[in-house]
C-alpha positions in Angstrom: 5.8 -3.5 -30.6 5.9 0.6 -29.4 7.2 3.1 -31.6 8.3 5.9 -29.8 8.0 4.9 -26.1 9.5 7.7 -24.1 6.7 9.5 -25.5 3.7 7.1 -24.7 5.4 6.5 -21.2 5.4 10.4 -20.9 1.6 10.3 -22.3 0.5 6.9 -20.0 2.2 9.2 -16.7 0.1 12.1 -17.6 -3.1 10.1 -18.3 -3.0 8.6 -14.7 -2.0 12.4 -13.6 -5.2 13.8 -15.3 -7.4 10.4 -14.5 -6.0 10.4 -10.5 -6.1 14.1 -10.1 -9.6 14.3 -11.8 -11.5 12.1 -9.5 -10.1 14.0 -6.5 -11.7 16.8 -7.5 -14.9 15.1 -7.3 -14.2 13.7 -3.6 -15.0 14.5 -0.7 -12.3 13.7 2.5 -12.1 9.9 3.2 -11.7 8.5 6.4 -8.0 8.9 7.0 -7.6 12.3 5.3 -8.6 14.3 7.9 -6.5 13.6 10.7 -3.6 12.9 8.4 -3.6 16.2 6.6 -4.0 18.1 10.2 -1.5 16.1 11.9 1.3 17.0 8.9 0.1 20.7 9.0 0.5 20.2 12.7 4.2 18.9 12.4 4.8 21.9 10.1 3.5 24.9 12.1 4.2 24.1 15.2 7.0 21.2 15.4 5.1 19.4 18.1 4.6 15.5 17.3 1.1 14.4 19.6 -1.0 14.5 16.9 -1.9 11.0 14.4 1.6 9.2 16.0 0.6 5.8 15.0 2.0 7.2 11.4 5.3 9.0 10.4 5.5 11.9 9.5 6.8 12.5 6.2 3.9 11.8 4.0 1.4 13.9 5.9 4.1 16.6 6.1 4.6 16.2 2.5 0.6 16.2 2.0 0.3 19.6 4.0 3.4 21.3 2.4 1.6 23.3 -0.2 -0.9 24.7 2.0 1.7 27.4 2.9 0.8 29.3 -0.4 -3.1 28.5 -0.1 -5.1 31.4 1.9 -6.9 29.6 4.9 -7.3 30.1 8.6 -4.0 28.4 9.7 -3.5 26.0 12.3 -3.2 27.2 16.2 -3.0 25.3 19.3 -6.0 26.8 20.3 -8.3 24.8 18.2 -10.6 22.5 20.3 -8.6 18.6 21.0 -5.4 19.5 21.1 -3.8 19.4 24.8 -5.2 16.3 25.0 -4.1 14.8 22.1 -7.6 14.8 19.9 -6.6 14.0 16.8 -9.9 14.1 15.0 -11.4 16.8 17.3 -8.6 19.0 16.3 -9.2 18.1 12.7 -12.7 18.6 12.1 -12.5 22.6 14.4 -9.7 23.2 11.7 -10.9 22.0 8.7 -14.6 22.3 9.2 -15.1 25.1 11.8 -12.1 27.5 10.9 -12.0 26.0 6.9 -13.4 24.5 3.8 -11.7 21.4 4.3 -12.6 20.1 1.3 -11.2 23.2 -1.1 -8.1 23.0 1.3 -7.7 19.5 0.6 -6.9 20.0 -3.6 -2.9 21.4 -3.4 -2.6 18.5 -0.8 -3.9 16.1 -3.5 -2.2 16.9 -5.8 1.2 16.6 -4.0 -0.1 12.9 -3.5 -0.8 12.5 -7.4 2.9 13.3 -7.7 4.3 10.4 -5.6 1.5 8.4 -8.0 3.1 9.4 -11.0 6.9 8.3 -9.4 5.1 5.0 -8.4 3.9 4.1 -11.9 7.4 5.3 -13.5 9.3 3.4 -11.3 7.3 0.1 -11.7 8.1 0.8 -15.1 11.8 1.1 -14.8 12.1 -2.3 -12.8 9.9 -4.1 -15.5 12.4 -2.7 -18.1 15.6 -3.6 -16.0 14.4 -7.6 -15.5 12.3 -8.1 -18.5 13.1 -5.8 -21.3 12.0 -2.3 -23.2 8.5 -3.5 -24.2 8.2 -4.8 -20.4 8.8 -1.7 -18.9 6.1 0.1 -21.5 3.4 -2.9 -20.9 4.2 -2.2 -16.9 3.8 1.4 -17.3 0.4 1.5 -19.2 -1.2 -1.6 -16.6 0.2 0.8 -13.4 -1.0 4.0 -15.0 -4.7 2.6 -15.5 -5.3 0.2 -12.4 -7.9 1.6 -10.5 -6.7 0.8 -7.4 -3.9 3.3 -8.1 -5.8 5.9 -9.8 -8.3 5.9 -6.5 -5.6 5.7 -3.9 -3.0 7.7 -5.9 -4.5 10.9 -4.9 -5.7 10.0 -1.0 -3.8 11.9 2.0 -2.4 8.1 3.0 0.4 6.3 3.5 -0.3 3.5 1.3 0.9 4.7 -2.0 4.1 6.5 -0.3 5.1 3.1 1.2 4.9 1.5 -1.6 6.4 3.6 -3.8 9.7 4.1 -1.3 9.8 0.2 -0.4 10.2 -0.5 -4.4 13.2 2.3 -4.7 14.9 1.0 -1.9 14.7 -2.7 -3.5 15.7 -0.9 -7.2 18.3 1.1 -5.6 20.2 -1.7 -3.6 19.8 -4.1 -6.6 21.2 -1.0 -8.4 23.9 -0.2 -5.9 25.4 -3.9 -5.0 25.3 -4.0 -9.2 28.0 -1.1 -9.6 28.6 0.5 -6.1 28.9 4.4 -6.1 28.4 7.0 -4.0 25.5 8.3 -5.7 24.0 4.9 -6.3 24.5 5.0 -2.1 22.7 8.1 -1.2 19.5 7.5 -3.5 19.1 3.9 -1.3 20.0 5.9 1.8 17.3 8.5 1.1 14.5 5.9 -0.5 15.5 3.4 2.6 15.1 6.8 5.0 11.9 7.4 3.0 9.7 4.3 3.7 10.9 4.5 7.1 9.1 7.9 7.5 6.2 7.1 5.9 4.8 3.5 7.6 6.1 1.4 9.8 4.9 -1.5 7.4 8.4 -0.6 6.0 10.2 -3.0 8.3 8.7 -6.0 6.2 11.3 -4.9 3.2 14.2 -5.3 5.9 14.4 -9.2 5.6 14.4 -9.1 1.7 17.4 -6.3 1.4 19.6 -8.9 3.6 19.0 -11.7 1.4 19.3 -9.4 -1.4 23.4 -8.8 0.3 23.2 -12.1 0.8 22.5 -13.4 -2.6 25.0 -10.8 -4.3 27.8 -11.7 -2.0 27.2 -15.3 -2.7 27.2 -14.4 -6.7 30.1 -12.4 -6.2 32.7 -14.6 -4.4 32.2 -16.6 -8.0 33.7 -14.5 -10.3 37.8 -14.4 -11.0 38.8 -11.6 -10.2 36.8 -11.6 -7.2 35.4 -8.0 -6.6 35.7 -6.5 -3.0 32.0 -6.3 -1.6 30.6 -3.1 -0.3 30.2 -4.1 3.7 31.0 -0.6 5.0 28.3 1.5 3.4 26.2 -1.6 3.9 26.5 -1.8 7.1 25.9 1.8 7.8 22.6 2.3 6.0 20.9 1.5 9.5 22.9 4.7 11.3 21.6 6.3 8.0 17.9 5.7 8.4 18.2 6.3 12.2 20.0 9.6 11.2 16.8 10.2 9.1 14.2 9.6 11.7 16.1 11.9 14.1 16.2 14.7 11.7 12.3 14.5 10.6 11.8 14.8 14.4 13.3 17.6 15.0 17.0 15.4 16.9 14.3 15.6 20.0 13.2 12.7 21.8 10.1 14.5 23.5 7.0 14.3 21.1 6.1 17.5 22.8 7.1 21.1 21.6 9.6 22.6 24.5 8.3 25.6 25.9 5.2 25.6 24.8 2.4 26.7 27.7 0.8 24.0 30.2 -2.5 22.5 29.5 -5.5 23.7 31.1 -6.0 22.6 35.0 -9.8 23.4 35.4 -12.3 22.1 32.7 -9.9 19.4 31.3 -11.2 15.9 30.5 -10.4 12.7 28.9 -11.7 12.7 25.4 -10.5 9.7 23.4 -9.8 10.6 19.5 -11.7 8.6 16.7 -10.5 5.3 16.7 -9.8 4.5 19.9 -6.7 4.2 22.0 -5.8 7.1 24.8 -5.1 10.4 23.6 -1.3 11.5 23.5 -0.2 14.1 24.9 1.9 15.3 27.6 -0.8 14.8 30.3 -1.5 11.2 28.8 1.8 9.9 27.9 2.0 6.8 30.4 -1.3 6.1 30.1 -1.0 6.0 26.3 1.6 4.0 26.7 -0.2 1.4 28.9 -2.8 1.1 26.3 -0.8 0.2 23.6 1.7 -2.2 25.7 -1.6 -4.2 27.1 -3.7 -6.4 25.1 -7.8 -6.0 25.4 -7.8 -8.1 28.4 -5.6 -6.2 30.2 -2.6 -8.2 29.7 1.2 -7.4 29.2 1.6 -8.0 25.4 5.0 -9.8 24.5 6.9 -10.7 21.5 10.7 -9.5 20.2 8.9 -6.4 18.9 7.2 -5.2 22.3 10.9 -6.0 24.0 12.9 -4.3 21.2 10.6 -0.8 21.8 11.0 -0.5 25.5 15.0 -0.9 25.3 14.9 1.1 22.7 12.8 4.0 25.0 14.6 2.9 27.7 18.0 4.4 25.3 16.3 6.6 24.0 17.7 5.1 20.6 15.0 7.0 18.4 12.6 9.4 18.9 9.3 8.8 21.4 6.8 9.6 18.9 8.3 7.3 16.4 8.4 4.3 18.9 5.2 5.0 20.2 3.8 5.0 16.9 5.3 1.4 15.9 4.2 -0.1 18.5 0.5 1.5 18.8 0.0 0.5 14.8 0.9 -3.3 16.0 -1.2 -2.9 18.9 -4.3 -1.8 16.9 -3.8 -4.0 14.2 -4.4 -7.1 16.3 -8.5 -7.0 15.6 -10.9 -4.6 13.6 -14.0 -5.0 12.4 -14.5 -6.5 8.6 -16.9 -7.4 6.1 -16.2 -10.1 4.0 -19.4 -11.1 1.4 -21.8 -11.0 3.8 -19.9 -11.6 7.0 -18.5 -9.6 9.5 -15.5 -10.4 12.0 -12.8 -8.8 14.5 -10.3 -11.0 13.1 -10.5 -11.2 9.9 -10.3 -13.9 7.2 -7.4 -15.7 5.9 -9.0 -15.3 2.3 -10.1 -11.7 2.3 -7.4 -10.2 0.0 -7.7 -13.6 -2.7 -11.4 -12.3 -2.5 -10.8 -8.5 -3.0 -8.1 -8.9 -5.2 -10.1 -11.2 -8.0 -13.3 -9.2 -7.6 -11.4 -5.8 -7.3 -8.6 -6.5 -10.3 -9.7 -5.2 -13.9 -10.2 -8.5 -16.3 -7.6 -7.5 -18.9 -4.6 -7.2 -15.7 -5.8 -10.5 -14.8 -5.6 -12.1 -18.6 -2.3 -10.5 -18.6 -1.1 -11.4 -15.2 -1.6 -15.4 -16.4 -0.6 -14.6 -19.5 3.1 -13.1 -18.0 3.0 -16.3 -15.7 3.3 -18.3 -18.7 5.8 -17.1 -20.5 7.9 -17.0 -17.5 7.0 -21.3 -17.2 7.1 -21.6 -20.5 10.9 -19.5 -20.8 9.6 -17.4 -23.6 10.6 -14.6 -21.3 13.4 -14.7 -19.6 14.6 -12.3 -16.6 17.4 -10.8 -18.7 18.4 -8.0 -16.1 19.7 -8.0 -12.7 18.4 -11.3 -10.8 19.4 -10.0 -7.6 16.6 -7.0 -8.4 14.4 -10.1 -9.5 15.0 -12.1 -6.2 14.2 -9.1 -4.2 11.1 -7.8 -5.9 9.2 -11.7 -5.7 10.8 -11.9 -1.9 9.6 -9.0 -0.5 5.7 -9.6 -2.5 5.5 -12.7 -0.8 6.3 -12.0 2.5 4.1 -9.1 2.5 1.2 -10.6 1.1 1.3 -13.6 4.0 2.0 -10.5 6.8 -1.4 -9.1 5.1 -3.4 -12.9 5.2 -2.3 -13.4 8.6 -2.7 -10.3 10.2 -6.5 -9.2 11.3 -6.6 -5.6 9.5 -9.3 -6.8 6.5 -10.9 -3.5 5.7 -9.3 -2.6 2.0 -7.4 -4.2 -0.6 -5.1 -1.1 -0.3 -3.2 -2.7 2.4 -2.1 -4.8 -0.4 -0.5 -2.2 -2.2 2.8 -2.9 -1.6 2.4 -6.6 -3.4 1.3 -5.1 -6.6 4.5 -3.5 -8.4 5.6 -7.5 -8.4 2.2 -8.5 -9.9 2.3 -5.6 -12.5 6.0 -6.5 -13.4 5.0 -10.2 -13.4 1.9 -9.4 -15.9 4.2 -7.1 -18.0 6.2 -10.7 -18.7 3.3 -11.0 -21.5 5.0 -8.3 -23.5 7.3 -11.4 -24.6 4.1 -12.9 -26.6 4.4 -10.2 -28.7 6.6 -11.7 -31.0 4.0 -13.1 -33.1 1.0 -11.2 -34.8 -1.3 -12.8 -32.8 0.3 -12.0 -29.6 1.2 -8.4 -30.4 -2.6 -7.9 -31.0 -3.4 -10.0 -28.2 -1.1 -7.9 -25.6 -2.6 -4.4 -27.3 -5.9 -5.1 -27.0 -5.4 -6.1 -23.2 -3.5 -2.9 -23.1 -6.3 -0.8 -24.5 -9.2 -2.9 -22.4 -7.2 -1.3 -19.4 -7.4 2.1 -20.5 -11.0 1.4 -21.3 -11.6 -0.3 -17.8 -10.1 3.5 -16.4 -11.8 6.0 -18.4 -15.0 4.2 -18.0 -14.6 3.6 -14.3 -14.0 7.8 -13.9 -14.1 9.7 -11.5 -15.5 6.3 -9.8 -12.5 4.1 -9.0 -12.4 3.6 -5.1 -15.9 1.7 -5.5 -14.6 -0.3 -8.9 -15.3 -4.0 -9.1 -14.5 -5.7 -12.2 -17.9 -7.9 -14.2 -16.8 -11.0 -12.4 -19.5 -9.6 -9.6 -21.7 -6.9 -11.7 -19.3 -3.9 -11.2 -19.5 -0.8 -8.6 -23.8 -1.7 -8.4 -22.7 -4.7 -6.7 -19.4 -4.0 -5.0 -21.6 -3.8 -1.6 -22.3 -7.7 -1.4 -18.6 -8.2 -1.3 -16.6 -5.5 0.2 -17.2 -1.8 2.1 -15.1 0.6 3.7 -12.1 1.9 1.9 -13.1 -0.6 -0.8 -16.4 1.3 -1.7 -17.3 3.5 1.3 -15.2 5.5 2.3 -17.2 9.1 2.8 -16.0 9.8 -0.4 -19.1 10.9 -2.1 -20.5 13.6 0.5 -19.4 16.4 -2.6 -22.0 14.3 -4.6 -24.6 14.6 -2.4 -24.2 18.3 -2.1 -24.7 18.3 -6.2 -27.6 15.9 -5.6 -29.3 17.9 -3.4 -28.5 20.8 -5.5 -30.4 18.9 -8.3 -33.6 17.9 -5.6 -34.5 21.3 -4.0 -37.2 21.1 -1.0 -36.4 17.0 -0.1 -35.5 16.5 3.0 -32.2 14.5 3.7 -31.9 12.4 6.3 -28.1 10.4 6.6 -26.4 8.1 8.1 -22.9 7.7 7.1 -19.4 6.6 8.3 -19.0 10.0 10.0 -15.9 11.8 11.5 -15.2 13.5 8.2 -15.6 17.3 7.9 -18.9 18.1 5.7 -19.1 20.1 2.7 -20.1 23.9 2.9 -23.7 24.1 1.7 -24.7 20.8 2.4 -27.6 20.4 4.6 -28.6 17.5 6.2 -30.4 15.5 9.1 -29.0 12.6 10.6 -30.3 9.5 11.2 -27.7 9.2 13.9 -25.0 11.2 15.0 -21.9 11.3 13.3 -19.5 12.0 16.2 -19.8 11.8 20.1 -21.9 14.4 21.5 -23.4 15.7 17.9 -26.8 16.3 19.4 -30.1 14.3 18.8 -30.7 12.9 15.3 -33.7 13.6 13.1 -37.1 12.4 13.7 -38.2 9.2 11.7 -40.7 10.5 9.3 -41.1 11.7 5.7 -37.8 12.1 3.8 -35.3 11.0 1.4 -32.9 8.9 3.4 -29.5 8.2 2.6 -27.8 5.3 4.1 -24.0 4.6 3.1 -23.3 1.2 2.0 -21.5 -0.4 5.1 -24.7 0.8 6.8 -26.6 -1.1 5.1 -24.9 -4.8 4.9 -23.5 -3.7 9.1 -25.1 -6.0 11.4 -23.5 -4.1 13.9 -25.3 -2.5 16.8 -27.2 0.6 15.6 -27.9 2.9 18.5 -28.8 0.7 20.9 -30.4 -2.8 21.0 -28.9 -4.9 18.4 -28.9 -4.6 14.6 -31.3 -7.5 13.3 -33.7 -7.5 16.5 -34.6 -11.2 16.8 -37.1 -13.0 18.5 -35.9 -12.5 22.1 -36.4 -9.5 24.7 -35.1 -6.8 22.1 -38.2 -7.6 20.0 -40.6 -7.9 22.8 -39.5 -4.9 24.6 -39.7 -3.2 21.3 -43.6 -4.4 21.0 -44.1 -2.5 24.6 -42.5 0.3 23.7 -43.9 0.8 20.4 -47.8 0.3 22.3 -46.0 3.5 24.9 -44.2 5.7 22.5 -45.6 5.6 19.1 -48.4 8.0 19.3 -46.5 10.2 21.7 -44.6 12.9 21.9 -41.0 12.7 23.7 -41.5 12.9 27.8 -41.1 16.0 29.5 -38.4 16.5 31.7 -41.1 16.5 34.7 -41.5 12.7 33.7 -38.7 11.4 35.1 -35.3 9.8 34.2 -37.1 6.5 33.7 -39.4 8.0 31.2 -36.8 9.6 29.3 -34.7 6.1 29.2 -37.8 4.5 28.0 -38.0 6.9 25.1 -35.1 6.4 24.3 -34.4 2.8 24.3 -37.7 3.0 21.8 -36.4 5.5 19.6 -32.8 3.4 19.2 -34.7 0.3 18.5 -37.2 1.8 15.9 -33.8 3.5 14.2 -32.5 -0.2 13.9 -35.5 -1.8 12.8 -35.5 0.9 10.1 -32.7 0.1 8.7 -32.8 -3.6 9.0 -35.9 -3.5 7.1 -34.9 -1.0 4.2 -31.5 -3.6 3.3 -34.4 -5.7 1.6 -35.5 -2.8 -0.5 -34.3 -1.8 -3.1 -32.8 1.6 -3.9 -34.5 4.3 -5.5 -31.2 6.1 -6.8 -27.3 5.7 -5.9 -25.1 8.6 -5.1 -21.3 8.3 -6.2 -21.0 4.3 -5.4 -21.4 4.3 -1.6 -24.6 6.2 -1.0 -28.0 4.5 -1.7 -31.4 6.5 -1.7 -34.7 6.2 -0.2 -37.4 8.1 -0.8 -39.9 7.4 2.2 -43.2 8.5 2.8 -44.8 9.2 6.3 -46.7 5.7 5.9 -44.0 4.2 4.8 -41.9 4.9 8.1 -44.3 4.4 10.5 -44.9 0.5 8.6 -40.8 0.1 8.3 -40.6 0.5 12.0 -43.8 -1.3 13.3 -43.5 -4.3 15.7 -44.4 -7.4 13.6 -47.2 -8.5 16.1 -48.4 -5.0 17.0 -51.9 -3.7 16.5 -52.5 -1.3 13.7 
């Protein structure tokens, strides 16, 4: 079906390269970025671990290597959050105080885009090894124009890294128990030692590499002459990956750099980093570790994975960070707050990932995924390479995607990650209908709806949503945070308000993300602890980021959709106090000042309850959503619904 397909693989790698690499460039820092980038640049400069534990530290080492040969203010210990463990405070003095964050953050893509490019060859390498040559091509061009890759391909995460390591560890055991050798051994060992460093998701992939053993030892007692099975390197590959850890932490158990000078004694306080959680640090430890060994309640939590930490801190089996870190991730992924079509929750919803898959997935990969399904029912393709490689790929894709339904962490399809190099090796199945005219059309023009679907969607694809729902102008109703809204777009404001001279901006966005040099703006509300007060409510162009606007969260204070009980009431007193006045004086009083207060939270809500049934005047990026308000039209957006003119 493809003539010369080294070179369109090498021309489909390059085109996610260039598609990834080119949207980063338009991006601002997303949520994550910040702290992860500092944290590895952190690891790097000073060998101290206190920073971001509840993540390993390869990728975000990996992210900051580059940085080394970029000109920037480097990272000290004296920037503001770090004896007590601030992650973001530290992040935000260093990359928004000290640096341009956001020019900083291009080598560190880029190194990301690199692991995307492994991620989409390697898909294509286990689609050629179970299904065929045109497999592996078909696999490579659905991975290189997915926009779930292209967006998160080029993020300072963990979410491509793991995946990527998780599927060479499953290709290089299938690989290795296939025809054992000693290099076969150390690229499992290092792709094992790999995903260990870069999630602790990783341990999900532990379960399907035993029944992998288990399944080639099974196969192999069979044959005449019987082969002797490899038990000893086996058997060693956990010493291997604990050999690993050790080294990427320095062979110390203290997450603290030795020697280093004592924290402050006078003018220290408790801070806690964005997020949540206790800070860690050497002044915190026990206390950090209370937090994340107690439920919200209070409680002790329990379970085989609580019990197997403490013995293994009690032994000091690995390193403190790296235990720490496990067990905080499980700890904090027991709730979180989602948004699910409408609906919020702190648990979740057994269906959110069906949801954001179908309304997130490109048509064509979802014609193709039932067309692959088919053949495979059907036997017009047959799994032709290793089935031991086949058994562990659909093992571990399952029991990841139940870990995802049942856990409570709903806020982005990327936690799905890991699942899709099954489902794009499953869809590359299809290739087999190509032995017809019909077929071979059939498959191309899927093919080529794909690369459509990418270069369309550009630079755009963290807010893509296939037709199914109207595309990105829709995406809102369905799904926010890092499915849309993910401070992604604050680059495109700047150029917005490049393109506007003399408006005045007013935002409200997710916050805790360094801002672009030159953009200036007022905020609604403030986007960190202890920012200051926000702007007045009056004439402006106000722009409100999309989980903003579907949040029926608490804004402020008072409560999000003010109803018909005392918040409204109080409101209509306050409103008959404040509205024509200036703020109090500080001879007023405190109660004067809370009164103010109190009035201006509630009118901030009501504001943005009100403006969710308008609609936008422009959209910034696919997150941001304009509104140009006059005077009037502020003072009629925020008046009490029974209150005098």
């Amino acid at each position: 079906m493809f003539r010369r397909p080294l070179l369109l693989a090498a021309l489909l790698l390059v085109a996610a390269a260039a598609l990834s690499y080119g949207s980063a460039l338009t991006e601002s820092f997303t949520a994550d970025e910040p702290v992860h980038l500092t944290a590895g640049e952190s690891y790097l400069a000073t060998g101290d671990f206190r920073l971001n534990p509840e993540h390993p530290v390869l990728a975000k080492a990996w992210a900051a290597f580059p940085l080394r040969f970029v000109p920037h203010t480097p990272f000290s210990t004296d920037l503001s959050g770090w004896w007590y463990g601030g992650t973001l405070q530290v992040a935000l003095d260093w990359l928004e105080t000290k640096n341009d964050g956001n020019r900083l953050l291009r080598a560190p893509r880029a190194m990301m885009v690199l692991l995307l490019v492994a991620l989409v060859g390697a898909i294509g390498v286990t689609a050629r090894s179970l299904l065929g040559p045109e497999a592996g091509l078909l696999a490579i061009a659905i991975a290189a124009f997915e926009p779930l890759f292209l967006a998160h391909g080029h993020y300072v995460t963990t979410d491509v890294p793991v995946t990527l390591f998780v599927l060479l560890a499953v290709l290089t055991l299938a690989r290795f128990l296939e025809r054992p050798s000693a290099l076969r051994f150390a690229l499992l060992g290092a792709s094992l030692s790999a995903a260990a460093l870069v999630k602790y998701s990783w341990v999900l992939v532990v379960p399907t590499l035993v029944l992998m053993v288990a399944v080639s030892f099974l196969r192999k007692r069979g044959e005449k002459p019987r082969p002797g099975f490899p038990w000893l390197p086996i058997v060693s590959l956990p010493l291997l990956v604990g050999l690993a850890i050790w080294a990427a932490y320095g062979f110390r158990f203290d997450p603290f750099r030795p020697g280093g000078p004592a924290p402050p004694t006078e003018g220290w306080r408790w801070i806690s980093p964005g997020g949540g959680g206790v800070p860690f640090s050497p002044a915190s430890r026990e206390n950090a570790w209370e937090e994340v060994l107690h439920d919200d309640a209070g409680n002790p939590r329990t379970g085989l994975s609580v019990g197997a930490v403490s013995i293994a801190r009690k032994l000091r089996l690995l390193p403190e960070a790296y235990l720490y870190g496990f067990t905080y991730a499980a700890r904090h992924a027991e709730s979180r707050f989602a948004y699910l079509h409408g609906t919020w929750s702190d648990t979740g919803s057994r269906g959110f990932f069906l949801v954001a898959f179908l309304v997130k997935t490109p048509f064509p990969e979802l014609l193709l995924l039932a067309a692959g399904t088919a053949a495979l029912v059907t036997r017009r393709a047959r799994i032709s390479g290793d089935p031991v490689l086949a058994v562990g790929l659909c093992s571990f894709a399952v029991l990841y995607a139940a870990a995802a339904v049942f856990a409570h962490l709903n806020i982005g399809l990327r936690h799905l990650l890991p699942v899709f190099p099954a489902l794009i090796v499953l869809a590359s199945a299809s290739a087999a209908w190509a032995e017809s005219r019909a077929g071979r059309i059939a498959v191309l023009l899927a093919a080529a709806w794909m690369a459509a679907v990418a270069l369309f969607a550009f630079p755009y694809y963290l807010g893509y949503f296939n037709e199914a729902v109207g595309g990105w102008r829709n995406g809102h109703r369905w799904l926010v945070d890092s499915n849309l809204d993910w401070n992604q777009d604050h680059l495109r404001l700047r150029d917005y308000q490049a393109s506007h001279p003399g408006e005045r901006i007013v935002l409200l966005d997710l916050g805790d993300t360094p801002m672009p040099p030159g953009l200036r703006v007022e905020l609604l509300g403030p986007r960190r602890p202890g920012q200051g007060w926000p702007a007045p409510l009056s004439a402006g162009t106000y722009v409100v980021s999309a989980t903003w606007l579907v949040t029926t969260k608490p804004l402020f204070l008072g409560s999000g959709v003010l109803g018909p009980g005392s918040d409204r009431e109080s409101y209509e007193q306050l409103w008959e106090r404040w509205a024509r006045a200036t703020p109090p004086s500080p001879e007023e009083g405190v109660e004067a000042w809370r009164s103010w207060i109190r009035f201006d939270a509630l009118r901030r809500s009501l504001l943005l309850e009100r403006i969710r049934s308008r609609p936008a005047d422009e959209r910034i990026g696919t997150s941001f959503f304009v509104f140009r308000l006059s005077g009037a039209e502020v003072d009629e957006l925020t008046r009490p619904v029974r209150a005098g003119p």
